[in-house]
C-alpha positions as CSV (number, residue, x, y, z in Angstrom):
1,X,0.0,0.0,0.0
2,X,1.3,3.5,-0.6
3,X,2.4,5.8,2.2
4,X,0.3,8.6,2.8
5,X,2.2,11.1,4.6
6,X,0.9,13.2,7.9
7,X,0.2,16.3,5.6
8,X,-1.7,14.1,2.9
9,X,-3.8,12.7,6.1
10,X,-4.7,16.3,7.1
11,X,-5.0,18.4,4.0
12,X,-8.6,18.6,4.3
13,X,-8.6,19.7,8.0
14,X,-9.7,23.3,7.1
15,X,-12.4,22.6,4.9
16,X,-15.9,24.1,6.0
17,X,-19.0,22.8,5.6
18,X,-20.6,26.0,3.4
19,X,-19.0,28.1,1.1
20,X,-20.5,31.3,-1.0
21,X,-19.5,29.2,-4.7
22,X,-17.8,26.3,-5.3
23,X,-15.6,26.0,-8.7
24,X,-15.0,22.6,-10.3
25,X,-12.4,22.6,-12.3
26,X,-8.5,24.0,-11.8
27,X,-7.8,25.2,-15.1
28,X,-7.0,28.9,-16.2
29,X,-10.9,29.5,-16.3
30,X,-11.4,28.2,-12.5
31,X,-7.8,29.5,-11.5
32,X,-9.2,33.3,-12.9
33,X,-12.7,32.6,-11.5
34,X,-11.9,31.6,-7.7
35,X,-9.0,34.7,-7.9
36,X,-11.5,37.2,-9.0
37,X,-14.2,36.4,-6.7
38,X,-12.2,35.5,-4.1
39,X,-10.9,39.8,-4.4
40,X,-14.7,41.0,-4.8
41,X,-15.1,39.0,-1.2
42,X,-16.8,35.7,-1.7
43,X,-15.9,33.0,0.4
44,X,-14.5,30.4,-2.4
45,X,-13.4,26.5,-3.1
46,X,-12.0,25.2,-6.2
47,X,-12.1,21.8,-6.3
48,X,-10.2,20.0,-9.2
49,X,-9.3,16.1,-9.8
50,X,-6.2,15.8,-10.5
51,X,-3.4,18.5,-10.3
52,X,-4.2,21.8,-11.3
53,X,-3.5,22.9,-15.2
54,X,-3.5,19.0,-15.8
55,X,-5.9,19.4,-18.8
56,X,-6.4,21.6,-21.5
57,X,-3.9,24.6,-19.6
58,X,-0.7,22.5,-19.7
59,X,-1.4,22.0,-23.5
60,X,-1.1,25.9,-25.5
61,X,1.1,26.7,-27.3
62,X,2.6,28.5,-24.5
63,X,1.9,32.2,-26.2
64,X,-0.1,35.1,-24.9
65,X,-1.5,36.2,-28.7
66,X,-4.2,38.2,-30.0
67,X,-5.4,36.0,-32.5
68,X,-4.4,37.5,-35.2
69,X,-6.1,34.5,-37.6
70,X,-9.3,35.5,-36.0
71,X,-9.5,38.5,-38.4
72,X,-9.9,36.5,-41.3
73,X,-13.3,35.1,-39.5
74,X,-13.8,38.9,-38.9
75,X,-13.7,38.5,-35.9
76,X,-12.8,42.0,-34.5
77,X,-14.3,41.8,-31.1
78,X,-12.4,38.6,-29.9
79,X,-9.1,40.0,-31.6
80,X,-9.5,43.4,-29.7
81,X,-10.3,41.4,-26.7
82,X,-7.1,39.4,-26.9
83,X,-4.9,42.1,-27.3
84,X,-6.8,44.3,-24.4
85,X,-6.1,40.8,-21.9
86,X,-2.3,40.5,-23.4
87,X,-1.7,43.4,-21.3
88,X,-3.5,42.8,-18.5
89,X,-1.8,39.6,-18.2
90,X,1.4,41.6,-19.0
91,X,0.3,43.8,-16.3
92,X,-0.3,41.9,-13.9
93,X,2.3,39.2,-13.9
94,X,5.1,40.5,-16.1
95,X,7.5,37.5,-15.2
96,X,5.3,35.0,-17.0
97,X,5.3,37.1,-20.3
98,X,8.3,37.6,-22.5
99,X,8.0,39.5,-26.0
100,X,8.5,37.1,-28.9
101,X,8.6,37.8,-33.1
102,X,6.9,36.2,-35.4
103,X,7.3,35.2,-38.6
104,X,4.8,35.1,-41.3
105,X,6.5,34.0,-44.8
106,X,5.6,35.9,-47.8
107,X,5.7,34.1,-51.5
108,X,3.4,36.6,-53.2
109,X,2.6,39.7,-54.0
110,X,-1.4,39.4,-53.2
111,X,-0.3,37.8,-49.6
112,X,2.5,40.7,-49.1
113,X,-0.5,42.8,-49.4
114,X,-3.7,40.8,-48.0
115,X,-1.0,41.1,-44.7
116,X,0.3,44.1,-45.0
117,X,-3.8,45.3,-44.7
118,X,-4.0,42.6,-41.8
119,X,-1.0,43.3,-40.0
120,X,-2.5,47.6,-39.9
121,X,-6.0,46.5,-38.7
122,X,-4.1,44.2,-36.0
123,X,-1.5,47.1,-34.7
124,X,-4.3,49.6,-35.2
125,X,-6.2,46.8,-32.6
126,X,-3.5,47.1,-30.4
127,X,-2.8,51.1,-29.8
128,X,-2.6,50.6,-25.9
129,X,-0.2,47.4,-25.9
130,X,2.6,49.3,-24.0
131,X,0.5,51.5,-21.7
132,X,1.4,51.2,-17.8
133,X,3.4,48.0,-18.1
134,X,7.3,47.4,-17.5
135,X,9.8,48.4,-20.2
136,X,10.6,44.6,-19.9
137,X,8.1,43.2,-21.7
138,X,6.8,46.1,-24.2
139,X,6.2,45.3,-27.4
140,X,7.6,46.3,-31.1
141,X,5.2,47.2,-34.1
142,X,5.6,44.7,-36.9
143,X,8.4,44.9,-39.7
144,X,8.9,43.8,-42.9
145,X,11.7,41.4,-43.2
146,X,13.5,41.3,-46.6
147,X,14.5,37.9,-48.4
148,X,17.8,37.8,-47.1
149,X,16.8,38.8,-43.6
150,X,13.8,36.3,-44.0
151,X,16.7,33.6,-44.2
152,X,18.8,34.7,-42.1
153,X,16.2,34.7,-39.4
154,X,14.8,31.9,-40.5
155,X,17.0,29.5,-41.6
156,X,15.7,26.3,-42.2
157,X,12.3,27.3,-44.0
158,X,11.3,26.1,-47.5
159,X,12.4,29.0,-50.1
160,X,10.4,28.2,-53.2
161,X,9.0,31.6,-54.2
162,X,9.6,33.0,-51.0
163,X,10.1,36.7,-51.6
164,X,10.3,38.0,-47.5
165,X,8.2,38.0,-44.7
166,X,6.3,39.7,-42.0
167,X,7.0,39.9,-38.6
168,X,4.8,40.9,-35.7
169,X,5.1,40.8,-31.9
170,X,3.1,38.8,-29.8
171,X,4.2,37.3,-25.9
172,X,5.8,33.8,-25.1
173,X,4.2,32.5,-21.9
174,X,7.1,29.6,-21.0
175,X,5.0,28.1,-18.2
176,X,1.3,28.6,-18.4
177,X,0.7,25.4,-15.9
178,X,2.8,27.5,-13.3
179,X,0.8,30.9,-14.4
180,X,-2.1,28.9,-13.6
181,X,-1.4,27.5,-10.5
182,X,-0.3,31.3,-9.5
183,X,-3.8,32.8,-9.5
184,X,-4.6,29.8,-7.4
185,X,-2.2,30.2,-4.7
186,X,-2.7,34.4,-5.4
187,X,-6.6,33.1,-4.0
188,X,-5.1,31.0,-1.4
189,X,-2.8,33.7,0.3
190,X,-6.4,35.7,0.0
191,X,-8.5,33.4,2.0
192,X,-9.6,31.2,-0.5
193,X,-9.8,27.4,-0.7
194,X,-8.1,25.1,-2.9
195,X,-7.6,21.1,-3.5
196,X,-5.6,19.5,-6.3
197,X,-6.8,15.6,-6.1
198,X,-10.1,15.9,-4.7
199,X,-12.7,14.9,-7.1
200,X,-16.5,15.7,-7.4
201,X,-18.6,12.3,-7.3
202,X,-21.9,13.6,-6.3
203,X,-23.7,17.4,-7.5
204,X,-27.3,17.7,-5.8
205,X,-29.7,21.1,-5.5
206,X,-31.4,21.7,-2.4
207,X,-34.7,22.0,-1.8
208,X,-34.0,25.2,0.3
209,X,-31.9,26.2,-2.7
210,X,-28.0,26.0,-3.3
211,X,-25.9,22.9,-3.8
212,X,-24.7,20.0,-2.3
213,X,-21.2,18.8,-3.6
214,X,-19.7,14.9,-2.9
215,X,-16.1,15.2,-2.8
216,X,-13.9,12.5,-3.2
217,X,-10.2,12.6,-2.0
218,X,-8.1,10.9,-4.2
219,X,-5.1,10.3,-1.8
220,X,-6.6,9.5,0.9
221,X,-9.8,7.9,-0.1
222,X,-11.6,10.0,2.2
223,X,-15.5,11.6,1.3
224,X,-16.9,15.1,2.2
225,X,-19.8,16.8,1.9
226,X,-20.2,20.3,1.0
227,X,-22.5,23.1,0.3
228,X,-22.5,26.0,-1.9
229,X,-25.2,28.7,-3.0
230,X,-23.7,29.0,-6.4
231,X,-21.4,26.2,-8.3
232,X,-19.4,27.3,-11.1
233,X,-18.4,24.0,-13.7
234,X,-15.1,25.4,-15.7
235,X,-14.5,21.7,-16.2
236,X,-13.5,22.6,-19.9
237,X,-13.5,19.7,-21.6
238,X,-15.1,17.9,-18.9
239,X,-18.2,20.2,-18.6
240,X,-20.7,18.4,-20.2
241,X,-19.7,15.3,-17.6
242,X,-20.2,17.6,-14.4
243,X,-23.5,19.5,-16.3
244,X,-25.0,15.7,-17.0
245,X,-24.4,15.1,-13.0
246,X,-26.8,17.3,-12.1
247,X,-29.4,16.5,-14.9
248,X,-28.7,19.9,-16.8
249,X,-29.8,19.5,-20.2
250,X,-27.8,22.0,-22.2
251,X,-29.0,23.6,-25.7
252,X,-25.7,24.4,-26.7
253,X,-23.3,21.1,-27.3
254,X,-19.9,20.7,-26.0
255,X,-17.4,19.8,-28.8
256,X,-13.9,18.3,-28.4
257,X,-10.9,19.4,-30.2
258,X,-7.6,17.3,-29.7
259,X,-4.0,19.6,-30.5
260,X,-0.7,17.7,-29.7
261,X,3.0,19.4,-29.7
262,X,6.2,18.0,-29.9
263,X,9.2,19.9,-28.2
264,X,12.3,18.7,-29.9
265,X,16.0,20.2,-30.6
266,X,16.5,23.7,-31.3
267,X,15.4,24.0,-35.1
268,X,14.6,27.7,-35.4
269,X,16.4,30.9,-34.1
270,X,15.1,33.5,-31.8
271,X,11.8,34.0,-33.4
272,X,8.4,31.9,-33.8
273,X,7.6,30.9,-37.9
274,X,4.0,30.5,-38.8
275,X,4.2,27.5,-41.2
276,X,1.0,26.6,-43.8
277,X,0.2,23.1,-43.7
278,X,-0.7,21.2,-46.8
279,X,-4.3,21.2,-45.4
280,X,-4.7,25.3,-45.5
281,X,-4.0,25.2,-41.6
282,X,-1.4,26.9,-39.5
283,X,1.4,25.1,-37.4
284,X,4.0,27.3,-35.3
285,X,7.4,26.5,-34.8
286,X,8.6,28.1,-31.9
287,X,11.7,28.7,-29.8
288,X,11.1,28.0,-26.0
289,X,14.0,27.3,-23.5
290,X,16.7,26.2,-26.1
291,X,14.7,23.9,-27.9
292,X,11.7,24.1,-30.1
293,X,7.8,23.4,-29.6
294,X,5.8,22.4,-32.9
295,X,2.0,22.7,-32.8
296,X,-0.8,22.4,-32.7
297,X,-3.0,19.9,-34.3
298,X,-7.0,20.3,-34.4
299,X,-8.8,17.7,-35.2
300,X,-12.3,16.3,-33.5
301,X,-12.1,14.2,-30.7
302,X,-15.4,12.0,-29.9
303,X,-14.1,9.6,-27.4
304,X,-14.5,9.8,-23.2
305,X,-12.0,12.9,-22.2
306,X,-10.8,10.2,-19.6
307,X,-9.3,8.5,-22.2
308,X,-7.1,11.3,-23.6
309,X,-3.4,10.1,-25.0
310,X,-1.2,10.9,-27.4
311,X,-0.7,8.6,-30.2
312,X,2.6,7.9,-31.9
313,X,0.7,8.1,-35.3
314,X,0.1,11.5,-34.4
315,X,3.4,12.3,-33.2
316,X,4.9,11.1,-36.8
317,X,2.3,13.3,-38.8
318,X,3.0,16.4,-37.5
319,X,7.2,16.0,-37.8
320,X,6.1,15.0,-41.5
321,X,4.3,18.6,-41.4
322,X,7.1,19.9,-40.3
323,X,9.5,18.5,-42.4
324,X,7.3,19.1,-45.8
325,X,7.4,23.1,-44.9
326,X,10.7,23.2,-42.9
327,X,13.8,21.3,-45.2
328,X,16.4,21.5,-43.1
329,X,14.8,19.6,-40.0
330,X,14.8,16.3,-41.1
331,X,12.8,14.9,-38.0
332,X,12.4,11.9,-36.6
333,X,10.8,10.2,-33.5
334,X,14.2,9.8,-31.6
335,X,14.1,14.0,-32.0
336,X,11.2,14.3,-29.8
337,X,12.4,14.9,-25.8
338,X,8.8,15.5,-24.7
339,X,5.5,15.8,-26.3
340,X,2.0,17.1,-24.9
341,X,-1.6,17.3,-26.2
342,X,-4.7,18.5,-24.8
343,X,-9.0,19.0,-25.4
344,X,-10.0,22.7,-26.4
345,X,-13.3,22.4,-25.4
346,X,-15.6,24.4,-27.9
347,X,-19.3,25.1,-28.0
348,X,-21.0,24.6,-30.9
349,X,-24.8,26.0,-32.0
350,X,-26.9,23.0,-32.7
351,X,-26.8,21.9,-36.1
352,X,-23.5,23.6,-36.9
353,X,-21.3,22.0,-39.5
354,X,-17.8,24.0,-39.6
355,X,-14.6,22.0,-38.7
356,X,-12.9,22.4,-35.7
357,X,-10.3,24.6,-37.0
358,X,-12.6,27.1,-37.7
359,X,-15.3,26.7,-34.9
360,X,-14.9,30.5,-32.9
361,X,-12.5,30.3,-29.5
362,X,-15.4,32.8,-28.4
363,X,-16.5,31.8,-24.9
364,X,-19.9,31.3,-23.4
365,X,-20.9,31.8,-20.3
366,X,-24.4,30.1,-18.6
367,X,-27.0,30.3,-16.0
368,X,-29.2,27.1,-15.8
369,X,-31.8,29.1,-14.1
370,X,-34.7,29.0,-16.7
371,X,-33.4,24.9,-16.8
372,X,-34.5,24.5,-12.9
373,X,-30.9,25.0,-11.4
374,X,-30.5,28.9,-10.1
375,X,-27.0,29.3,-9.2
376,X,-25.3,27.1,-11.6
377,X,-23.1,28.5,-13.6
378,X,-20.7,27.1,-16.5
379,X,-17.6,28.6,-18.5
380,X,-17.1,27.3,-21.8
381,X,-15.1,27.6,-24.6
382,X,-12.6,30.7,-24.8
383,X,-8.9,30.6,-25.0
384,X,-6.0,31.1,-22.3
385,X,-5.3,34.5,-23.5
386,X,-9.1,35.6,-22.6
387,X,-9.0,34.0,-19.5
388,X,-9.3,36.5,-17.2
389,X,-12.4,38.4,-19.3
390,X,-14.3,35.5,-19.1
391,X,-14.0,35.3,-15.4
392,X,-15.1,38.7,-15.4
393,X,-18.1,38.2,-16.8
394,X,-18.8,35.3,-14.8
395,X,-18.4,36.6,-11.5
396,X,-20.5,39.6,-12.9
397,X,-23.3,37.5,-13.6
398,X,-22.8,35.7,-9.7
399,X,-23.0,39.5,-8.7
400,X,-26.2,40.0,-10.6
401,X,-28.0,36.7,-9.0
402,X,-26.5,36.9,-5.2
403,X,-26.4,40.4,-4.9
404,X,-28.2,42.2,-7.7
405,X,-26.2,44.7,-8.3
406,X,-21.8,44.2,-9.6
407,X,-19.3,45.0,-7.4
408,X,-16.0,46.3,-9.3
409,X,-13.6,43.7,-10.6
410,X,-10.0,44.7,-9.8
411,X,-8.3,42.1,-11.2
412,X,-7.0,43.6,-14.6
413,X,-4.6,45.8,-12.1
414,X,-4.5,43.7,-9.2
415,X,-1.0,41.6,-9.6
416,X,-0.7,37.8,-8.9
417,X,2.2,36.7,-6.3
418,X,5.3,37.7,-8.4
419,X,4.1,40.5,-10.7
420,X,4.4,42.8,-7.4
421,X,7.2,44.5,-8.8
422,X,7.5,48.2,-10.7
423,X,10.4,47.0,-13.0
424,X,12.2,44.1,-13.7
425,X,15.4,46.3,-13.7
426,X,14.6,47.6,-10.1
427,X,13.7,44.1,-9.1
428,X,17.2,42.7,-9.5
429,X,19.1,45.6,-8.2
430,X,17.1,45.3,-5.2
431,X,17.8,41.7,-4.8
432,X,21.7,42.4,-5.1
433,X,21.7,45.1,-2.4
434,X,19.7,42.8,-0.3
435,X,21.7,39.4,-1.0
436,X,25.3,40.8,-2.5
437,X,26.6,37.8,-1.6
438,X,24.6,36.0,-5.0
439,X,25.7,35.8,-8.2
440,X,24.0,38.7,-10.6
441,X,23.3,35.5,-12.4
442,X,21.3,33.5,-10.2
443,X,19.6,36.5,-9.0
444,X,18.3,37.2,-12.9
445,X,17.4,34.1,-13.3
446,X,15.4,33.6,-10.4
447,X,13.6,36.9,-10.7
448,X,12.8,35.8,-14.9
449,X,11.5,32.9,-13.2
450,X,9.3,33.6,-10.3
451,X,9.1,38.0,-10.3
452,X,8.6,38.9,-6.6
453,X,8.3,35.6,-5.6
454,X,12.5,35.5,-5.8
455,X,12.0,37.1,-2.2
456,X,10.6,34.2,-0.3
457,X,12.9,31.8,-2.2
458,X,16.0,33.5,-1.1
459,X,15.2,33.4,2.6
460,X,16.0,29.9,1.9
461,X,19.0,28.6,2.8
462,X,20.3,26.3,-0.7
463,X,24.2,25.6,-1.5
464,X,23.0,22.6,-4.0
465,X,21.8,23.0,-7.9
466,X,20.6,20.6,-10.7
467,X,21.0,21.2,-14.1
468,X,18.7,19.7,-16.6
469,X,18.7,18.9,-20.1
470,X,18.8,22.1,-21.6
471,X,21.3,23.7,-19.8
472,X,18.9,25.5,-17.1
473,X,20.1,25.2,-14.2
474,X,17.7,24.7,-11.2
475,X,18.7,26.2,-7.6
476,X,17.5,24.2,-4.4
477,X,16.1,27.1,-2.5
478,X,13.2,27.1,-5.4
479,X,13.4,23.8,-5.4
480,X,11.9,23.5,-1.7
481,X,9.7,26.3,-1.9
482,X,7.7,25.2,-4.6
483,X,7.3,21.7,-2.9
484,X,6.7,23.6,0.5
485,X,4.2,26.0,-0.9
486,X,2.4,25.0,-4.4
487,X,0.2,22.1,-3.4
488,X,2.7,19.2,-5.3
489,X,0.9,16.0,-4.0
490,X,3.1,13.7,-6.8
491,X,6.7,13.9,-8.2
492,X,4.8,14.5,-11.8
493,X,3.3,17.5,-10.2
494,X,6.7,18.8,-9.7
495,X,8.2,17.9,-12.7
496,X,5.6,18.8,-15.2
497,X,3.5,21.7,-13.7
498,X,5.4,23.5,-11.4
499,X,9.0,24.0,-12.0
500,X,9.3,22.7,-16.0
501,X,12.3,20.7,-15.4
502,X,11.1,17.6,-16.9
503,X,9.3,19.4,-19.9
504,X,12.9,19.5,-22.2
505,X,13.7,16.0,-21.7
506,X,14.8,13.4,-19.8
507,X,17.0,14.6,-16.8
508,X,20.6,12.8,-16.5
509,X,20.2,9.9,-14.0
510,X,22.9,11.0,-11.4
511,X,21.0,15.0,-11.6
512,X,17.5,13.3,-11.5
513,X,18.2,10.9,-8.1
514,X,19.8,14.2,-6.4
515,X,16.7,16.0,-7.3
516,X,14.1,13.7,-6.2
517,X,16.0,12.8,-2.8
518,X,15.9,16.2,-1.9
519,X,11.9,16.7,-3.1
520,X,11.2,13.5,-1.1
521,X,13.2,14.1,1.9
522,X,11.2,17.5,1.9
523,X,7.6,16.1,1.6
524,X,8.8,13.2,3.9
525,X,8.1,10.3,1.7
526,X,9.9,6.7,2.4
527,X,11.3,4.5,-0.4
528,X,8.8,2.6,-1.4
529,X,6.7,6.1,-2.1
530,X,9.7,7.0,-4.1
531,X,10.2,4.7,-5.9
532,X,6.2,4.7,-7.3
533,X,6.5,8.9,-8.0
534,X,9.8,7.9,-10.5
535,X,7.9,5.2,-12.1
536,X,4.9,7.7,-12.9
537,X,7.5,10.4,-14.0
538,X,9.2,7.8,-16.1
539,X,6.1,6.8,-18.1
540,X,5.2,10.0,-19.1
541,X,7.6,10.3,-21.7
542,X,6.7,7.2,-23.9
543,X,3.4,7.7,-25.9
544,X,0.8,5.5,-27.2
545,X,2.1,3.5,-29.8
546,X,-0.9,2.5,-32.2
């Protein structure tokens, strides 16, 4: 049987009884839900399954964009509603943000011009992209990039007719699962309640009105009961699953799009290249951490969400993708250190026949009120980038049913844990007069990672580091604040949602047993526990072979 430690045993201890809304689901859209009504005063749980970000949030693309394809749907409101949450997000938690170019190849003179109009409309879109946010992370107009530049930038890209390219600025976002998790633990320092691992088995209305929620704990085995007035599902592709426990019939149907990436060696430079796929559909190439993510697929997914996995075939098709628009890669299957894929969940009007491709990333938000369920809310659709908006609206409509009237959102101003900083720049000179004893190297690299969060990290005593795949190198006062602080229940927690280190690659053995020592001897697990958490962090890097 597996240990469960003393703080496993306990972690429910401070659960109440009643709470003013309950959100199932610990995605971005529950992560921006329980932080913005946890500031506008509601007493909030988010309850989610397995670890937070788990689903579709670990699987972007990793950018903070505008959408600039969504203007060929004409889609201006969505676009401009992008780029307005870009800078929030920018805003608020600048560390999680870095500016990144794209690249948009050119091979004719109707497309130099079809973008040129595009690119306009989009930077026209975006007049307030650099307004009250750090010098760090403002962004560039677009540029036109001349053959040779094109090339030079670009090296490996197919250049049959290729006569230049475009290049516009949109934001990489290196760890969304650790963004996520930060307006989580941002709640939690707030008063709010949180639980990776504990599942809902059981969603029943009152008579007297509200909800009753059955709540499983996953390590423990151990069942609660809980009530709520209002219950917010942001189970995103799970939805439909939590809507069908309560008997809501929905009008609107919950469809299921499957993307998969592939991060393997470094086949790009500095900036992101929008490939064309033989189908008429995008793919990016993009540089993250010293190697390269490509993505994403989109194609319909009909099976139980449950049964999610990525699929070898799958893996092959999109290096073949790759390959066919990018000559010099030559991929193959032993290229790929990690892969990922993930369900968008999208809502579709009945009877709607366009692909999932096209479908609109437009999210809906609903009351089941006029279906016999006042108080039950769902989130669905959207996009990571719109995140925050959609919460707004949602808590807005919560305000309109509990209270009647809406109280002010703050949370486009309001940072998360490590945006409370002016300036990156000030950040790290503060950090050096503080701790001159630190390299100006670890001290940058800390504050890129974690913003103001550096702080509580360095009043950790650490002499060890481990350096992974890519040549990061990983310090272990961050190390044992993340276990001690972000809710990691599992190794794989750790390793793939937190910290990143096990999302370039497999980690040399001698640098991996140091690492997971240390994380064990922290969350005081025995061998035999150990020895379990490596197993599950080994299996996640082989795929489905079909």
């Amino acid at each position: 049987m597996k240990q469960i430690t003393k703080n496993e045993s306990s972690r429910l201890k401070n659960l109440k009884e009643e709470y003013d809304i309950i959100i199932i689901g610990g995605g971005i859209t529950g992560a921006n839900v329980l932080w913005d009504a946890t500031l506008r005063g509601y007493n909030c749980l988010l309850v989610e399954k397995n670890d937070y970000a788990s689903g579709t949030s670990q699987a972007t693309s990793k950018l903070i964009h505008g959408g600039l394809r969504y203007l060929k749907n004409l889609e201006f409101g969505l676009v401009r509603e992008s780029l307005s949450e870009r800078r929030y997000l920018a805003k608020i938690s600048p560390h999680a943000v870095r500016p990144m170019g794209f690249i948009i190849p050119v091979r004719s003179w109707f497309q130099r011009i079809q973008l040129f109009f595009g690119l306009e409309l989009y930077n026209t879109l975006s007049f307030d992209r650099n307004e009250e946010i750090d010098a760090d992370v403002k962004l560039p107009r677009y540029r036109w990039n001349s053959l040779r530049e094109t090339i030079y930038k670009v090296f490996g890209l197919n250049r049959k007719s290729l006569i230049g390219s475009f290049q516009y600025y949109d934001y990489a976002n290196p760890n969304p699962e650790k963004h996520t998790t930060e307006f989580i633990l941002s709640a939690k320092e707030k008063g709010a309640h949180a639980f990776n691992y504990l599942a809902v088995t059981t969603l029943k209305k009152q008579n007297s009105g509200g909800y009753t929620v059955g709540l499983t704990d996953s390590i423990t085995g151990k069942k609660v009961l809980v009530s709520a007035k209002v219950v917010v599902n942001s189970a995103g592709p799970w939805a439909d699953l939590i809507e069908s426990m309560t008997g809501v019939t929905a009008e609107k149907k919950l469809v299921r799009s499957k993307g998969i990436h592939a991060v393997v060696r470094n086949i790009c430079g500095n900036e992101c290249a929008l490939l064309s796929k033989r189908d008429g559909s995008h793919l990016f190439v993009i540089p993250w951490r010293g190697k390269t993510i490509l993505g994403t697929t989109d194609t319909a997914y009909d099976d139980d969400p449950n049964d999610f996995k990525v699929k070898q075939s799958e893996l092959v098709d999109l290096l073949d993708e790759v390959n066919y628009s990018f000559g010099f890669a030559k991929l193959t299957l032993k290229d790929v250190d990690y892969y990922y894929g993930g369900l968008r969940p999208l809502v579709e009007d009945p009877g709607s026949t366009e692909g999932t491709y096209s479908a609109s990333r437009k999210s809906e938000i609903f009351h089941y009120e006029k279906e016999g369920f006042p108080g039950f809310f769902s989130a669905l659709g959207g996009k990571y980038t719109t995140s925050r908006a959609v919460a707004e609206s949602l808590v807005n409509a919560i305000d309109i049913y509990s209270k009647g009237d809406i109280s002010p959102c703050v949370t486009k101003f309001t940072p998360l844990l490590g945006g409370r900083y002016q300036s990156f720049k000030e950040l790290v000179n503060e950090l050096q007069f503080k701790y001159p004893k630190i390299s100006g190297a670890k001290l940058e690299t800390l504050a890129r990672r974690y913003g103001s969060v550096t702080w509580r990290i360095l009043s950790l005593e650490g002499k060890d580091f481990y350096r992974i795949p890519n040549g990061e190198i990983y310090y272990e006062e961050e190390v044992e604040s993340m276990v001690v602080h972000e809710d990691i229940i599992h190794l794989t927690d750790f390793y793939f949602r937190r910290s990143g280190v096990g999302t370039v690659g497999v980690i040399d053995p001698l640098e991996r047993t140091r690492l997971d020592k240390k994380i064990a001897k922290t969350l005081g697990w025995n061998a035999d526990r150990l020895r379990e958490e490596v197993k599950l962090v080994d299996e996640r890097y082989k795929w489905f072979v079909d």
